[in-house]
VOKOL-999233 format. One record per residue (C-alpha): residue in three letters; x, y, z. Coordinates in steps of 0.2 Angstrom, whole numbers, plus 2048, in hexadecimal, padded with zeros to 3 digits. Example, Ala and Ser with C-alpha at 12.3 -4.5 7.8 and 13.67 -1.06 7.14 Angstrom:
<rs>
ALA83E7EA827
SER8447FB824
</rs>
This chain:
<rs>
UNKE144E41B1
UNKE074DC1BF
UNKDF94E51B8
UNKDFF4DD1A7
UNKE034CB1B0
UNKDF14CC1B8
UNKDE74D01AB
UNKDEF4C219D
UNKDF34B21AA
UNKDE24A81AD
UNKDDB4AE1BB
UNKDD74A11CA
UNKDC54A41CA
UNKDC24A41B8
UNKDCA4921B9
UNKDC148B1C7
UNKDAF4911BF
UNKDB248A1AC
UNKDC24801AD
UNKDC04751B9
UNKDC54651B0
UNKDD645B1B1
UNKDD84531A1
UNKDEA4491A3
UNKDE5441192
UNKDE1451188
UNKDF145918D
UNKE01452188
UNKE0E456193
UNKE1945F186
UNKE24466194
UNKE36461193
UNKE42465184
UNKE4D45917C
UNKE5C46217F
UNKE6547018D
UNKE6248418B
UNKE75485181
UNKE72478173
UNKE6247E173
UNKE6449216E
UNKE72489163
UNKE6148115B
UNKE5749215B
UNKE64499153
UNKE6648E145
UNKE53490143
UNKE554A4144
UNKE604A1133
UNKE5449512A
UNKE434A012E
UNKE4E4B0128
UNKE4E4A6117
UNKE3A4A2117
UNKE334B2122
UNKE2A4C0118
UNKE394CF111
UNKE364E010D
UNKE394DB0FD
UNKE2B4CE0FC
UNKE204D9106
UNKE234E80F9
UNKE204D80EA
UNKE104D40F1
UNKE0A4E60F6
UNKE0B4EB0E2
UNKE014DC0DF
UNKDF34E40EC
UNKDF74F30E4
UNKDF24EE0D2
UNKDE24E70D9
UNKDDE4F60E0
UNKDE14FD0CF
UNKDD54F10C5
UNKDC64F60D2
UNKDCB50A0D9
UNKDBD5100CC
UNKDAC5060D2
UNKDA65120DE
UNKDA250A0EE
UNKDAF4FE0EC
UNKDBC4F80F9
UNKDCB4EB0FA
UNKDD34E4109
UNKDE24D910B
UNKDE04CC118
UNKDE84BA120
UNKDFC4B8120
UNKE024C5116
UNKDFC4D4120
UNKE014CB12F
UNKE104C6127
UNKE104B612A
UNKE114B0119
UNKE1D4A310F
UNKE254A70FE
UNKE1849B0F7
UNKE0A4A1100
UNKDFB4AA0F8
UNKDF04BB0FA
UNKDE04BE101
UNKDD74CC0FB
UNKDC74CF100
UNKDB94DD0F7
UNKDAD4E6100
UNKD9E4EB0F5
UNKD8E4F40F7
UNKD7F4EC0FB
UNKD784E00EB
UNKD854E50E3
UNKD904D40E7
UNKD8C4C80D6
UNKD8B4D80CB
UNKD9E4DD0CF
UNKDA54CD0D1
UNKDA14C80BF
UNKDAA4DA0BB
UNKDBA4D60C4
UNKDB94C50BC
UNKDB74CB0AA
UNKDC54DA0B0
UNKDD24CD0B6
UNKDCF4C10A6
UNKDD34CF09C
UNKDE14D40A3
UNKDE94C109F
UNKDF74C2094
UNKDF64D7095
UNKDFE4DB0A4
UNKE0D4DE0A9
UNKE094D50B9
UNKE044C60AF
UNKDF44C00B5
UNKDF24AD0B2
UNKDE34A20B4
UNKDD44AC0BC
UNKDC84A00C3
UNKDB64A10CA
UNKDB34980D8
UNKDA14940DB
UNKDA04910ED
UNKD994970FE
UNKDA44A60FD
UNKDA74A80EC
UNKDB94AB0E9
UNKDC34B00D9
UNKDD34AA0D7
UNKDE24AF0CC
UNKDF64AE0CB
UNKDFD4C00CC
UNKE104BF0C7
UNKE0F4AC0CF
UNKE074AF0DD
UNKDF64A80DF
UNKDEA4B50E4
UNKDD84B10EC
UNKDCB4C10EC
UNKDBB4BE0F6
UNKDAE4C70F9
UNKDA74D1108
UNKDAD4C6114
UNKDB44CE124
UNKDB94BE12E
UNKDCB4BE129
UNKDCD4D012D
UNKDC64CD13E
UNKDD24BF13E
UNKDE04C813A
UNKDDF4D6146
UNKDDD4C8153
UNKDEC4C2150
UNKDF74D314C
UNKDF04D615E
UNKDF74C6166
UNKE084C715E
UNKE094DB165
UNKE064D3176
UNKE114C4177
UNKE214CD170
UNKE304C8171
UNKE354CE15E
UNKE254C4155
UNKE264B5160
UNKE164AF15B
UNKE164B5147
UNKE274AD146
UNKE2249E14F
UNKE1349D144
UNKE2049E133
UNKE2C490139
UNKE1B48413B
UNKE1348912C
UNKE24487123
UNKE2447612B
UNKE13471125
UNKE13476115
UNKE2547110B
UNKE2946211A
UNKE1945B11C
UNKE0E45F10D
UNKDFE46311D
UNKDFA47511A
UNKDED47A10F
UNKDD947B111
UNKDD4479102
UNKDDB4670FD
UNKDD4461110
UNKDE146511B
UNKDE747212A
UNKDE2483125
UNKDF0493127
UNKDE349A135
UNKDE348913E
UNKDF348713C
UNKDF6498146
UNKDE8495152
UNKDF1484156
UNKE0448F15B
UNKDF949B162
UNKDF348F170
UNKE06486172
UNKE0C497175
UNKDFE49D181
UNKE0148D18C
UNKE1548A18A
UNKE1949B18A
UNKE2449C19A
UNKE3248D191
UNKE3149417E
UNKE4249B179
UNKE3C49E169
UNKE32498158
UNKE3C486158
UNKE3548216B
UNKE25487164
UNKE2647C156
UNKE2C46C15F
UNKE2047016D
UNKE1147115E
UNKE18461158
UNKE1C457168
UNKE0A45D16F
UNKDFC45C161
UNKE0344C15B
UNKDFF44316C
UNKDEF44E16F
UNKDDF443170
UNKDD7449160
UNKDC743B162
UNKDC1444174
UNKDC7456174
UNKDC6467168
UNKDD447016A
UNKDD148616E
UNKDDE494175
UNKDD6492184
UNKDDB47E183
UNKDD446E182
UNKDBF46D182
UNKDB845B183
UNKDAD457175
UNKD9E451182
UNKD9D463189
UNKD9846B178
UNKD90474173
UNKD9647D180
UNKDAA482184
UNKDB147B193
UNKDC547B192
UNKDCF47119D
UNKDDB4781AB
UNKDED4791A4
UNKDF646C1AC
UNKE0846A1B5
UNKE0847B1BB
UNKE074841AA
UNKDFC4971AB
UNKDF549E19A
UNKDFA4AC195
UNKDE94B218F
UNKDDC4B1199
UNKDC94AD195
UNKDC44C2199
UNKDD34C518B
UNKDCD4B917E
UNKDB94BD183
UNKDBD4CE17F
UNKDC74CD16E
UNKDB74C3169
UNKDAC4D116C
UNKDB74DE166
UNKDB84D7154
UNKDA54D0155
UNKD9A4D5147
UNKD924E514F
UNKD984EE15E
UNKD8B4EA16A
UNKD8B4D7165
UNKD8D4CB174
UNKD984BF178
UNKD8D4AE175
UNKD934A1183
UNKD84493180
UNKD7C489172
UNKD8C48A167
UNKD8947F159
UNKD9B479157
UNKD9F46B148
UNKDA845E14A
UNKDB3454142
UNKDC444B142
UNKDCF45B148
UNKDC4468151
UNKDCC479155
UNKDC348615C
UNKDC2496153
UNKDC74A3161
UNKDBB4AE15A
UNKDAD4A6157
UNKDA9499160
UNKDA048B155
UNKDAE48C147
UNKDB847D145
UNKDC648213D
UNKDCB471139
UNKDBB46D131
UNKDC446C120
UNKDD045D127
UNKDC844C11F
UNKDCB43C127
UNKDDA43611D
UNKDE244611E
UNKDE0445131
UNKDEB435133
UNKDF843E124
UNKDFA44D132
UNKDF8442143
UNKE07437139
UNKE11448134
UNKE0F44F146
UNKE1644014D
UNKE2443C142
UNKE2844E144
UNKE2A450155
UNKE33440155
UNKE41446147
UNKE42457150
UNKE46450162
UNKE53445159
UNKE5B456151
UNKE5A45D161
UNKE6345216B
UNKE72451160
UNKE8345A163
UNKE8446D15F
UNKE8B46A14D
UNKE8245B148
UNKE7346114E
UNKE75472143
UNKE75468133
UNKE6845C139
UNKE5D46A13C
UNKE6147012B
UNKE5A45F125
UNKE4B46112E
UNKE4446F123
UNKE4E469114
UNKE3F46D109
UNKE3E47F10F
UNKE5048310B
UNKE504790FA
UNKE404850F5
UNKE444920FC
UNKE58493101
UNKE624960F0
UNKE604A80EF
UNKE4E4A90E5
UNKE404AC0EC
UNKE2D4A80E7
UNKE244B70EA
UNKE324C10E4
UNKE3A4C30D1
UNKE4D4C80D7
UNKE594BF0DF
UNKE5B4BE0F3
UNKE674BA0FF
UNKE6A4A70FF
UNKE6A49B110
UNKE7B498116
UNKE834A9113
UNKE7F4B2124
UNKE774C111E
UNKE644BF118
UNKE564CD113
UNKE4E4DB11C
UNKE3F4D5125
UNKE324E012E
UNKE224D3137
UNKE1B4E113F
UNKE094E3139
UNKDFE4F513B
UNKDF04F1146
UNKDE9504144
UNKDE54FE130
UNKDE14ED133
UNKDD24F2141
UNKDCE502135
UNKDC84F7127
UNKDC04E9133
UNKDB44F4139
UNKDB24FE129
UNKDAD4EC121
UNKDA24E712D
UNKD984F712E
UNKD994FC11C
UNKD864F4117
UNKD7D4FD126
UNKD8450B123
UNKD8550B10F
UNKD7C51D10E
UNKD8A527118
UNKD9A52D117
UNKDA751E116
UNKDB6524121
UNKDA852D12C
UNKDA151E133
UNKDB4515134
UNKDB8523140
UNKDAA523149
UNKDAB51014D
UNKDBD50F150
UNKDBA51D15F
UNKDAE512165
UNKDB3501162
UNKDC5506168
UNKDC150317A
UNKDC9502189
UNKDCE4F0187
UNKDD54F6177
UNKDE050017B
UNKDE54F918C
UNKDE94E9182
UNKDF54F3176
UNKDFC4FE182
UNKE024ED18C
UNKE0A4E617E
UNKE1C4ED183
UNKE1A4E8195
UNKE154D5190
UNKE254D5184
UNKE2D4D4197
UNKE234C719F
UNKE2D4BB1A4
UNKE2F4AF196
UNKE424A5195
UNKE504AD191
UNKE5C4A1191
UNKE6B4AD18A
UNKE6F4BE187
UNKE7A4BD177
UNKE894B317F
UNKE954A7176
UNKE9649717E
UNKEA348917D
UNKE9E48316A
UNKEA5494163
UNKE9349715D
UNKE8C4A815F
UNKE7D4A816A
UNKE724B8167
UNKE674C1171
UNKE554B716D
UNKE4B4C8176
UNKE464D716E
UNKE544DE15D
UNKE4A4DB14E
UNKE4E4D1143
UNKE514E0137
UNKE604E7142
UNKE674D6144
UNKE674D6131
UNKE714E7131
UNKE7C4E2141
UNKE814D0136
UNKE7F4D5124
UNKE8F4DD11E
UNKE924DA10F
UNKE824D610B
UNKE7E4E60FC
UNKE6B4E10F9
UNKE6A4E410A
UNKE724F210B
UNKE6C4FA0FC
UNKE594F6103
UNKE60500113
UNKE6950F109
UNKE585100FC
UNKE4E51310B
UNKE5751F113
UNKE5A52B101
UNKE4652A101
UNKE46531113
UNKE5353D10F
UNKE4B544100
UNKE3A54710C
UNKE3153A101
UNKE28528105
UNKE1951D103
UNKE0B51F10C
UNKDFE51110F
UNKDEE50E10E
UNKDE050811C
UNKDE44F8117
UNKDF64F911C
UNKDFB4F510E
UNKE09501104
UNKE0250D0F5
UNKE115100E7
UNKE0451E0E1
UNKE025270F0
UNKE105320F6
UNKE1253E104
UNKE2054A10D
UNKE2954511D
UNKE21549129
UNKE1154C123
UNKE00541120
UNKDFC53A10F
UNKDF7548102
UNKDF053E0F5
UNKDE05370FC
UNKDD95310EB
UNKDE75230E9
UNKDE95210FC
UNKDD851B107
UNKDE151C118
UNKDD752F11D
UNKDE253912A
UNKDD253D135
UNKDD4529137
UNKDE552B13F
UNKDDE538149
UNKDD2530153
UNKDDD522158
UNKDEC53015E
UNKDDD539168
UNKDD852816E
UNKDE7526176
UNKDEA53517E
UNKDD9536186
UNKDDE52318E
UNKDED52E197
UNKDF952518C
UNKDFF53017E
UNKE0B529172
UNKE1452E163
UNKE0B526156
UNKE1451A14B
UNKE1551E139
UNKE0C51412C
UNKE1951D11F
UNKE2450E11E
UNKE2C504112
UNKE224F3116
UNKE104FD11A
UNKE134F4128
</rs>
């Protein structure tokens, strides 16, 4: 663990060299919280119940994994052709209203050619299709994009662009490595929940906070309050009470902290103040920039960044001169400053309240969330769900496959150069080389940082309210499902259908996209057997199980043969 410690807190001369500033303006002091470690887990709690409501389920996951599926479908005969899933639903941090990302890989030149053949495919298939495909749309922009509704889900499909895959196995990463049960994807859930049916601020493309920001935003709450978060409440009030008092007009805000605006175009963040250590460290984040860079010998640019900005400048941990709140316009940035503010305000009010009042108060809080998404429907899925209020809520699975996400990141950005050879020869030749040692130290840390010592303020105790107080550390939420759910027979019944498909030696196996193929069957035990309907190639698998073992570390490599593709 002090090898882990050393290696992800800032380290002293690191900080005197390029953080030498003390900036009590930038940094809010976001320290206390507005109420005592009891009534506060009796907060978390309450939170735990409402997320369960709006978190990804196996059920949505399986919904939105036939939808990939049928894309798949529409393209699997173009030679040369490849789609990827990318953004919050493989991380699975998606709402029930939230969309999918697809993106295409193509041969060289042959980008315009295909996309008016997937356009003219998906127009056909309006009104046809039992997945009822509704208004297809071109959009003529800088990445051209088409866009559809797939069984009421809006789905984008881009082209060629690798950005968001390198984005998202950033971000898989960092969750492996703070732990504690999906801290950071659940934190990242609750917010975006917040934003987008409280506040009406989340969404790019009508000039507000994009989903990536938005994650880069916890990211950094996280990485410098990470020794007082109970859990994704904490985050979110410390996310409110902190960027709505950050001094926006002078300072861009990265993972690495505030940068004055007068030190571009290069990054200079300030020292974290009051005592507080970051829990990833400039090497850490240095390294995850050259790991997913563009080509495996790129370096790591530190000067002449061309950053833009504008009215809310984030820094886009992986490269550099990306503002990731270029889209915000100036009106929308008072509409969020105003949101921020009155937000933080409401919650510390909630959280100051008695036990009981402050449980339906909190309810209030996310009033929208529940009213959407509480009464036992579900956007993304046509059955009905567990409603709020009942005590028993869905089977739910965040955990993302890495493996599959890193597979088709560097399968997309070397698939041009290396267009004349063979496909899954050139993935597994990168990934042994690209799979370093920073890699796999980083990965095989991951359960020692889930006991760094961040607060834990109970250990499943009742206290003096008669609330239950669980255990905020390390069951997932799927066993605390099973160990609260009686009675609950969808949940059961998910549980007992999964099980006969072990028994009867059967399962789904998933592609290199990580995403779960309904076509592709296998026996327990045993790798997928149907290559032509599943892309994920076994000598894939094998390289990263050798991998291991040659770093001294052998482990029992977990399954991709499960129920979320996860």
């Amino acid at each position: 663990m002090g090898d882990i410690q050393e290696r992800l807190s800032v380290s002293s001369s690191s900080s005197s060299s390029t953080c030498s500033l003390s900036l009590t303006t930038a940094q809010p002091k976001a320290d206390s919280l507005p109420t005592d470690g009891e009534f506060w887990m009796i907060a978390e709690e309450r939170a735990h119940e409402i997320l369960n409501t709006i978190q990804p389920a196996i059920i949505s996951d399986r919904s939105r994994n036939e939808i990939i599926d049928y894309v798949h479908t529409l393209i699997k005969s173009h030679d040369g052709i490849e789609v990827f899933s990318f953004g919050s639903v493989p991380l699975k941090t998606y709402l029930p209203d939230g969309d999918i990302d697809l993106t295409v890989l193509t041969k060289r030149n042959m980008e315009d050619e295909f996309f008016e053949k997937l356009y003219d495919t998906l127009k056909s298939e309006e009104g046809k299709s039992e997945f009822h495909v509704t208004d297809v749309q071109f959009i003529p922009a800088q990445v051209k994009v088409i866009k559809c509704n797939i069984r009421s889900i809006a789905v984008d499909i881009s082209f060629n662009q690798t950005a968001g895959l390198r984005a998202l196995c950033f971000l898989e990463q960092v969750d492996q490595l703070f732990g504690r049960d999906h801290l950071f994807k659940r934190s990242i859930i609750l917010t975006k929940a917040w934003c987008y049916y409280e506040s009406r601020i989340l969404g790019a493309n009508t000039g507000l906070i994009s989903t990536y920001a938005l994650a880069v935003l916890v990211l950094y709450i996280i990485n410098l309050f990470h020794s007082s978060l109970s859990g994704p409440l904490a985050v979110l009030y410390k996310f409110l009470d902190y960027y709505s008092s950050f001094d926006w007009s002078n300072y861009c805000i990265s993972v690495g902290g505030p940068v004055p605006i007068s030190s571009l175009p290069e990054l200079v963040a300030a020292s974290p103040e009051n005592g507080h250590k970051l829990l990833l460290d400039e090497k850490f984040l240095r390294d995850c920039v050259e790991l997913y860079s563009t080509t495996p010998t790129k370096t790591v640019e530190t000067k002449g960044l061309q950053f833009p900005i504008r009215h809310l400048n984030i820094v886009d941990p992986l490269k550099h001169s990306n503002n990731l709140g270029k889209s915000v316009t100036k009106g929308n940035f008072k509409r969020i400053m105003h949101a921020f503010t009155l937000g933080a305000k409401k919650l510390r009010d909630v959280l100051s309240l008695p036990g009981e009042t402050m449980g339906w108060r909190l309810e209030k809080f996310f009033g929208n969330s529940l009213e959407r998404n509480g009464k036992g429907q579900r956007q993304d899925v046509n059955d009905p769900v567990t409603a709020f209020g009942t005590g028993r809520s869905e089977l739910s699975e965040l955990s993302g496959d890495f493996e599959g996400y890193f597979g088709r990141l560097v399968y997309g950005q070397m698939y041009h150069s290396h267009r004349d050879a063979s496909s899954w020869d050139v993935v597994r030749h990168l990934v042994s080389y690209r799979k370093n040692e920073f890699y796999l130290r980083s990965l095989s840390g991951s359960a020692s940082m889930q006991s760094l010592p961040l607060q834990s303020l109970t250990n499943g105790k009742r206290r003096g309210t008669g609330t239950y107080i669980p255990d905020m550390s390390q069951q997932k939420y799927s066993d605390k499902s099973r160990d609260s759910g009686n009675g609950n027979s969808r949940t059961h019944h998910l549980e007992s259908s999964a099980e006969a498909r072990e028994d009867n030696g059967a399962s789904s196996c998933s592609d290199l996209s990580g995403q779960v193929s309904t076509s592709c069957t296998s026996f327990k035990g045993e790798e997928c057997v149907k290559p032509e309907t599943c892309s994920n190639p076994k000598n894939l698998v094998d390289t990263s199980s050798t991998l291991k073992k040659e770093n001294g570390k052998e482990e029992e490599s977990k399954s991709s043969q499960t129920l979320n593709g996860s």
